[in-house]
PATI-753471 format. One record per residue (C-alpha): x, y, z. Coordinates in steps of 0.001 Angstrom, whole numbers, plus 500000, padded with zeros to 6 digits. Each point is the difference from the previous one (the first is absolute). Layout:
N
BALO       px       py       pz
BALO        X        Y        Z
...
! end
This chain:
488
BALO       px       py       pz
BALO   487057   503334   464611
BALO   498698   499738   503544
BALO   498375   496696   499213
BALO   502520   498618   498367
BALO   502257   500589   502888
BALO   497318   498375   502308
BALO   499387   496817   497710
BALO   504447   499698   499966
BALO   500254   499655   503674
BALO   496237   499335   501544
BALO   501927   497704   502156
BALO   502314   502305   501261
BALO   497289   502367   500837
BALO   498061   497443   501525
BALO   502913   499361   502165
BALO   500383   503681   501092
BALO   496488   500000   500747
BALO   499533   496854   501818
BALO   502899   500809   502257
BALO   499149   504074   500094
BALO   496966   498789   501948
BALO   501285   497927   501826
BALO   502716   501915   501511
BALO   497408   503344   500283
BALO   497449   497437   501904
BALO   503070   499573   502579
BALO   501871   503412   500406
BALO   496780   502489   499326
BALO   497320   497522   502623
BALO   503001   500095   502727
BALO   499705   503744   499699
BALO   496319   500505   500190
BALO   499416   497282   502376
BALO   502296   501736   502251
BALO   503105   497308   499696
BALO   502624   502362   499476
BALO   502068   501605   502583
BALO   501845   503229   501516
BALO   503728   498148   499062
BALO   500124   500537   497191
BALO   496907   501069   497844
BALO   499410   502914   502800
BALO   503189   500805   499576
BALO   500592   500515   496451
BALO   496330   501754   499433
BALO   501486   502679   502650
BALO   502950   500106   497842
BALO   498594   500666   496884
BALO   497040   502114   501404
BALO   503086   502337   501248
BALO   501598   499989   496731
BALO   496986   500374   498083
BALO   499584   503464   501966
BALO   503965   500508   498831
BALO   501691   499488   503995
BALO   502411   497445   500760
BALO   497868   496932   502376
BALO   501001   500336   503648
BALO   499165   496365   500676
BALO   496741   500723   502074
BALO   499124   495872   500472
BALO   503692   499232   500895
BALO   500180   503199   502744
BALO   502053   499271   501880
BALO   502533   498187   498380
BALO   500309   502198   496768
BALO   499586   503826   499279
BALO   500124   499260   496192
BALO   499056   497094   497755
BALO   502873   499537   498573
BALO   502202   499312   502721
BALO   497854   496584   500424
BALO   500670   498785   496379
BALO   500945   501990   497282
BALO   497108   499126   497684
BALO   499094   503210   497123
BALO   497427   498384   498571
BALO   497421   501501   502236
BALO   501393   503419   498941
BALO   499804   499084   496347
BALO   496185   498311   500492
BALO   498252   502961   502399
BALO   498845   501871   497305
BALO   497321   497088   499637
BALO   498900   500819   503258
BALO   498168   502304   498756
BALO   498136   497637   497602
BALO   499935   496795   501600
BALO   499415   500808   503914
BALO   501379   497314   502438
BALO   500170   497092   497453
BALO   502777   501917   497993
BALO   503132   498108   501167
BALO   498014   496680   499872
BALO   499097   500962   495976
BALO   503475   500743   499431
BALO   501418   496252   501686
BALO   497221   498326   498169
BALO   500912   501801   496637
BALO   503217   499397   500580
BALO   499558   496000   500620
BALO   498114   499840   496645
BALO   502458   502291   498246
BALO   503054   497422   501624
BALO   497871   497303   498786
BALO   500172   501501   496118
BALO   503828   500054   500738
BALO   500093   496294   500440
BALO   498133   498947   497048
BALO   502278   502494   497497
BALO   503385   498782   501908
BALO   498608   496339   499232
BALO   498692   500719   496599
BALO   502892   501735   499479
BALO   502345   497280   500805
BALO   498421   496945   498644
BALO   497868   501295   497415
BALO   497338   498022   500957
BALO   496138   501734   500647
BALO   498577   497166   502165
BALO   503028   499266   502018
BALO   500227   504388   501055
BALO   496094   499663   500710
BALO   500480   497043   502137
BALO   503205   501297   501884
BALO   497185   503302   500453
BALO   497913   497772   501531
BALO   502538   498745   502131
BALO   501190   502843   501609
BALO   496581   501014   500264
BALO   499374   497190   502311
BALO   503073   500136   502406
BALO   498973   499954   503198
BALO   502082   503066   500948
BALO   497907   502479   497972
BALO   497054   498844   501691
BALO   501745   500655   503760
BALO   501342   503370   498913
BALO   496428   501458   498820
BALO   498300   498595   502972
BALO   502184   502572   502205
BALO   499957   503194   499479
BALO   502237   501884   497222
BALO   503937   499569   500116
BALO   502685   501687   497925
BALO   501921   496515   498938
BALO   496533   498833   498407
BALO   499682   502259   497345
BALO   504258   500233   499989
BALO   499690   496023   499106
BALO   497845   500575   497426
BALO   502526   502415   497888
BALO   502306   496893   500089
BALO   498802   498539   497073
BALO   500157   502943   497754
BALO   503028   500930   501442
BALO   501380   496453   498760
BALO   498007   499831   496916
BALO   501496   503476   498516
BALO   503509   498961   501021
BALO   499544   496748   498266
BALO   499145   502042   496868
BALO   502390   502670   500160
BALO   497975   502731   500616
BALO   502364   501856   502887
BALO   498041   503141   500234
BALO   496560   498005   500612
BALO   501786   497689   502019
BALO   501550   502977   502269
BALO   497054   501024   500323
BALO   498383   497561   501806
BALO   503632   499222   502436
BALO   499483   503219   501019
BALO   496221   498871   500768
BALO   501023   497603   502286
BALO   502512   501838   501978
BALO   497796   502965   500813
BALO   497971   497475   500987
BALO   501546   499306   503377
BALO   503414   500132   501616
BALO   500225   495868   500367
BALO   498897   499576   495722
BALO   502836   501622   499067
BALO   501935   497513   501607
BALO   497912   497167   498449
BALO   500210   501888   496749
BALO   503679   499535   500480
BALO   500210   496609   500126
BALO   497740   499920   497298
BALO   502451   501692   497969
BALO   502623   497675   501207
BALO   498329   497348   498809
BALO   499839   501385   496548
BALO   504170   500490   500361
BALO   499932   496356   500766
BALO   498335   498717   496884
BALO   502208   502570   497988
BALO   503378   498816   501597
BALO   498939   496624   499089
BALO   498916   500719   496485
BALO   503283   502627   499821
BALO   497745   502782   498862
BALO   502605   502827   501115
BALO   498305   502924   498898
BALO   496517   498945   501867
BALO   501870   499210   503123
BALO   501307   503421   500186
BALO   495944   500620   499822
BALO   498748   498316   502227
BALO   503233   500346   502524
BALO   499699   503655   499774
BALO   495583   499747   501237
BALO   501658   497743   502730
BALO   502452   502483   501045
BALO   497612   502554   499629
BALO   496663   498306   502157
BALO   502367   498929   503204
BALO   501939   504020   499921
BALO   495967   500940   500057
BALO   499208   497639   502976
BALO   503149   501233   502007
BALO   499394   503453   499020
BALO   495889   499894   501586
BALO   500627   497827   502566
BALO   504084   501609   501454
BALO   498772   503345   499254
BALO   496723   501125   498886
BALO   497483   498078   502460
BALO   502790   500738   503051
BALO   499499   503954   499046
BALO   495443   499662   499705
BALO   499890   498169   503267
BALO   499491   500843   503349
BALO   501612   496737   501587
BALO   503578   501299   499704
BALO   501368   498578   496740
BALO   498368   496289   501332
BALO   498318   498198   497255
BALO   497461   498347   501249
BALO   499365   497114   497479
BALO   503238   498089   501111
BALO   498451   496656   501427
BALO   502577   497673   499345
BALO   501518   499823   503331
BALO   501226   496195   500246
BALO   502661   501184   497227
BALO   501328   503380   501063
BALO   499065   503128   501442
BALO   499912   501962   496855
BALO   499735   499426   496123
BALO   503787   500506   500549
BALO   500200   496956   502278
BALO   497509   497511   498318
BALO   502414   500684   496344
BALO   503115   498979   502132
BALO   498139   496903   501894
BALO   498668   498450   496793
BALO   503491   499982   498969
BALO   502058   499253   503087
BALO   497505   497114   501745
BALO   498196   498697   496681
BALO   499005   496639   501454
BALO   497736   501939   502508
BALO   498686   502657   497172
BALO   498483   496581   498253
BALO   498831   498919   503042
BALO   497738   502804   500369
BALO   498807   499357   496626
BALO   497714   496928   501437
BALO   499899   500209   503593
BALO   497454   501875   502427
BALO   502599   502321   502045
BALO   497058   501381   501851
BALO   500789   497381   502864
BALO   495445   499922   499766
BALO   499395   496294   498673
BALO   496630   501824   499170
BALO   502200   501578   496700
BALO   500825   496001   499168
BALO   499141   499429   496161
BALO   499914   503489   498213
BALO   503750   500096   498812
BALO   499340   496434   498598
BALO   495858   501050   498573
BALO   501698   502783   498629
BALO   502536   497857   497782
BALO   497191   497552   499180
BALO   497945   502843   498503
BALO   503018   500995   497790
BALO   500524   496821   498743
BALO   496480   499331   499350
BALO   499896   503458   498239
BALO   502439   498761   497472
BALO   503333   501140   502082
BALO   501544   496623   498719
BALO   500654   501272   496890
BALO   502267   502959   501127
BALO   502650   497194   500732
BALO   500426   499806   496453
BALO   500779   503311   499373
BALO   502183   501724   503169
BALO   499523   503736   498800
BALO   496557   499364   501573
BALO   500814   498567   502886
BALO   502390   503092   500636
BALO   497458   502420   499021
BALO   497799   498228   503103
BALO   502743   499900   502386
BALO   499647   503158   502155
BALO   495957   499132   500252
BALO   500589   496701   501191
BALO   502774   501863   502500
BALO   497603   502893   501300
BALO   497386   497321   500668
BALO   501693   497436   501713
BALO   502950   501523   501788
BALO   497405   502445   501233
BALO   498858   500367   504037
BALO   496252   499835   499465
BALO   498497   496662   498903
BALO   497029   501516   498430
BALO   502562   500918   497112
BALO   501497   496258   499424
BALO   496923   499156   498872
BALO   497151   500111   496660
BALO   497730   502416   501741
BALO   499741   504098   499521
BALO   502396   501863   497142
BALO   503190   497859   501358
BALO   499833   497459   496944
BALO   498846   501811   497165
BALO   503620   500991   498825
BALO   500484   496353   499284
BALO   496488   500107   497445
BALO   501728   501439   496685
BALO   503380   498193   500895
BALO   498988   496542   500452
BALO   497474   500187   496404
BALO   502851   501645   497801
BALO   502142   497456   501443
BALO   497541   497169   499033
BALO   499174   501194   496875
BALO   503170   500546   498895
BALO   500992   496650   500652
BALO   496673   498986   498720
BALO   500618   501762   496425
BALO   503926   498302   499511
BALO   497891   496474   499829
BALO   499748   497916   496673
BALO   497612   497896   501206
BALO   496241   500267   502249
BALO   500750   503372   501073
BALO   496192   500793   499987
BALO   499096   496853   502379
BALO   502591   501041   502297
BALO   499035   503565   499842
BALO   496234   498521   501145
BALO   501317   497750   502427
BALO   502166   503288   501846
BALO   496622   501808   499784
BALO   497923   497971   501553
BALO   502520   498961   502564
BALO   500177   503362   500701
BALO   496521   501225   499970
BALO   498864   497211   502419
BALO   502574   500467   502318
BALO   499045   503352   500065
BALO   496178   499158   501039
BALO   501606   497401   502547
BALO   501751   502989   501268
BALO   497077   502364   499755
BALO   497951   497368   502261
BALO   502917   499182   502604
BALO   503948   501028   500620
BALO   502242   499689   502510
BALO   501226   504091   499947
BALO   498830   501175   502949
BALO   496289   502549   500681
BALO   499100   499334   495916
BALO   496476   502000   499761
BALO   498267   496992   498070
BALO   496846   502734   499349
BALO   502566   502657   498305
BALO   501090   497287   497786
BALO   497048   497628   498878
BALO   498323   502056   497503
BALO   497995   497049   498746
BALO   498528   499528   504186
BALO   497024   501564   500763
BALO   501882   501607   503260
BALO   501872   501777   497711
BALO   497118   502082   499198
BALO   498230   500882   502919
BALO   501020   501249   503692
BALO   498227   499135   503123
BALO   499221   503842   500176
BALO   497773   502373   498057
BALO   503012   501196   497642
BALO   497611   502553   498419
BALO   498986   501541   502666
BALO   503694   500350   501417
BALO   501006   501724   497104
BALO   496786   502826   500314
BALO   500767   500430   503609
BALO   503795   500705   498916
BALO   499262   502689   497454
BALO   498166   501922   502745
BALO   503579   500414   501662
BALO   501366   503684   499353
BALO   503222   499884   497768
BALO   501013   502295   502381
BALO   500235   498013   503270
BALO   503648   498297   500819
BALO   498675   496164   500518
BALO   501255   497462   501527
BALO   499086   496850   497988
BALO   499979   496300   500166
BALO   502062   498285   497980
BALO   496828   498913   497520
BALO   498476   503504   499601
BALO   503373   501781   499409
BALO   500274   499718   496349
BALO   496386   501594   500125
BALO   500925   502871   501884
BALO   503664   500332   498937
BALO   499112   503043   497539
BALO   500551   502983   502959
BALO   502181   501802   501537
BALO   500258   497988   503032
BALO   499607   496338   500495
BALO   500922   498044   502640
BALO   500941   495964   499852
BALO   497473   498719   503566
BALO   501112   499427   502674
BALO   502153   503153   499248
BALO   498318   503378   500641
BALO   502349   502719   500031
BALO   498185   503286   499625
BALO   496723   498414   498334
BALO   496577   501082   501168
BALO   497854   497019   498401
BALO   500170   496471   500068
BALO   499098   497509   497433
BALO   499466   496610   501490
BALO   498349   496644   497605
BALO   499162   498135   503278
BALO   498340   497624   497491
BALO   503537   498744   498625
BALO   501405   496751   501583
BALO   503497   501041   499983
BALO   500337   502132   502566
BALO   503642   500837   499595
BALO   502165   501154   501858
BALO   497797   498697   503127
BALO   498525   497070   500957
BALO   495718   499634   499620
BALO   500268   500991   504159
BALO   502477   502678   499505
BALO   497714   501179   497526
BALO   496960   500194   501662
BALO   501526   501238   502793
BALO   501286   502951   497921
BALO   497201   500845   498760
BALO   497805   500209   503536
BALO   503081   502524   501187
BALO   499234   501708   497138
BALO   496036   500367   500630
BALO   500533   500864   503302
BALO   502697   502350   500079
BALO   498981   503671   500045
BALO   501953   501070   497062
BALO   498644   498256   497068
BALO   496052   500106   498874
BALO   498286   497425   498036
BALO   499860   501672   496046
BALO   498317   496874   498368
BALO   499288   496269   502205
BALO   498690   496817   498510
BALO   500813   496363   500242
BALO   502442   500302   497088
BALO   501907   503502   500461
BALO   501232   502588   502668
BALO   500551   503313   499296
BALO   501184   502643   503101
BALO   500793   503544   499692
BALO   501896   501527   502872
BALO   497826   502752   501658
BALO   502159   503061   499661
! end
């Protein structure tokens, strides 16, 4: 049975392995190596190191700004996953978001299978989405919520498309839990749906998929009006709103859109940043999409609806860094832009195959051209290029870093730069450096070249107050780490 099953689909397996290692080589090196951060891997392995010992997370990375988790983004996934902690150690998040992105691949190929009936055209629309550029910037930073949320897209889709409500709940309720802003996208999503059923005039489904639409923006309101206002400790101020050129408030930027529309698509494509540095990612961004098969979605509007508040909460957004290909702000836009294609792709008569291999490889080596060079601002070319042999290696002794931090006490409060967080994240107390609160040790990789927040001076400077002030004593010194205990 077991071999028959292999000999059905050895290409599909092949696939899933292929791209398995591939994306492990990326997210589970940047670990060890030391290229993951305090925001946000530190911050979820707090999270689910507190719920794995059954406490709500009081936000020890973000202290100040937040006295509970939640009140940053309303994410239960880390809730649902700490169990694993137990199993799995610090890499448990990054298993889950790597499961999840082979799991959302499987989605595509049964949507596109589904839909066209057609084995070779769902393995190649696998392969596709498998080389978008945007999964490869999401699992070169860290673990995010709206990674694994994207992924349940798919399946989401593919059991609506069937008819199979209860499955198809299921996994809308997935993606809502996921964060407070996927509800909203899960919304639209659902809107989109309503779209293609007004046009067909399939009543009874657009009562469907009205009613998810109804119910995913209530949901958003509900977190982000009520629920986040009553877990944070910023008086009711949500502190995600970054869309300032449009309005004050979510309240104002709704209102804006619709009262000065001319200037909403404005922002769409031009740097509002008043930096000419920012010049180009708005219009990289678009190129990407397009490249990625985004032409398609023309054809068929409920996509282009369903990608409408991603494209919003990138580009109307304050901070460049998010207009752009680099980090988790693209990978939303993965599963869209391939069931879009595809679908178009499977309504051909004619050379649907060629064109399906033509999208793919315009998409696979636009995504190396973006893996070697982009316009979106501090891309980490060494978290991305699994295939370099920087990738693989650190200018430090990584081993020994990671001895010398298991001789740290789980009991000490530590105050941790941003690399080592996620390795000392599984206490009671831990501190995001510079900020110390009431921690008595400091965990410093003097060997990393980002020395965020300071400058290399700053640094260094830090550091020789450090050494020569009376309160702190040296608790492990070499050219790679820094490790002071305070002496009471």
């Amino acid at each position: 049975m077991i071999k028959g099953f292999v000999t059905k689909n050895m290409w599909l397996i092949l696939v899933f392995i292929i791209f398995g290692g591939i994306f492990a080589s990326i997210t589970f090196v940047n670990h060890y190596n030391f290229r993951t951060y305090g925001w946000d891997l530190g911050i979820n392995q707090n999270a689910i190191f507190d719920y794995a010992h059954f406490r709500w997370n009081d936000c020890m990375i973000m202290q100040p700004s937040f006295n509970n988790v939640l009140a940053d983004h309303f994410s239960l996934y880390p809730l649902l996953i700490s169990p694993f902690y137990w199993i799995f150690g610090s890499y448990t998040m990054l298993i889950f978001q790597w499961g999840a992105i082979l799991f959302g691949g499987l989605g595509i190929y049964k949507f596109v299978r589904c839909i066209s009936e057609n084995k070779t055209l769902a393995t190649i629309s696998l392969i596709h989405f498998f080389s978008i550029w945007g999964i490869y910037s999401a699992l070169s930073f860290d673990y995010h919520d709206n990674v694994v949320a994207a992924m349940f897209v798919p399946w989401f889709l593919y059991h609506y498309r069937r008819k199979e409500h209860a499955k198809s709940i299921l996994f809308f309720t997935l993606i809502i839990i996921s964060k407070e802003n996927m509800a909203l996208w899960v919304g639209f999503i659902a809107l989109g749906l309503s779209l293609r059923h007004l046009i067909n005039k399939e009543w009874n489904r657009l009562k469907l998929s009205g009613f998810l639409a109804f119910s995913a923006f209530l949901y958003f309101i509900v977190i982000l009006k009520l629920v986040i206002p009553e877990l944070s400790n910023t008086d009711g101020e949500y502190l995600h709103h970054s869309f300032n050129a449009l309005g004050k408030n979510f309240g104002e930027v709704i209102v804006n859109i619709f009262k000065h529309p001319i200037r909403a698509f404005e922002l769409l494509f031009e740097n509002h940043s008043g930096d000419s540095f920012y010049d180009g990612i708005k219009l990289e961004t678009y190129v990407a999409l397009l490249l990625a098969g985004g032409w398609a979605l023309f054809f068929y509007p409920e996509y282009l609806v369903m990608i409408v508040p991603i494209v919003a909460q990138k580009m109307f957004n304050d901070l460049p860094i998010r207009w752009g290909i680099s980090d988790h702000y693209s990978v939303e836009f993965a599963p869209i832009l391939v069931l879009g294609l595809y679908t178009f792709l499977s309504r051909l008569k004619r050379s649907k195959l060629r064109i399906a291999f033509l999208s793919l490889f315009l998409c696979a080596i636009s995504s190396f051209k973006f893996m070697e060079n982009r316009t979106s601002e501090y891309y980490k070319k060494d978290n991305t290029r699994f295939y370099s042999v920087q990738h693989w290696k650190r200018n430090f002794d990584v081993d020994a870093v990671h001895k010398a931090l298991e001789t740290i006490p789980d009991s000490l409060r530590v105050s941790a730069q941003s690399p080592l967080a996620p390795h000392l994240a599984f206490r009671d107390y831990i501190y995001h450096y510079p900020y110390k609160g009431d921690a008595n040790c400091i965990a410093l990789l003097v060997a990393e070249e980002n020395k965020y927040p300071f400058t290399a001076e700053e640094y260094q400077d830090e550091i020789e107050k450090l050494l020569k002030s009376e309160e702190w004593v040296i608790f492990t010194q070499s050219n790679d780490l820094l490790v002071l205990i305070k002496k009471s």
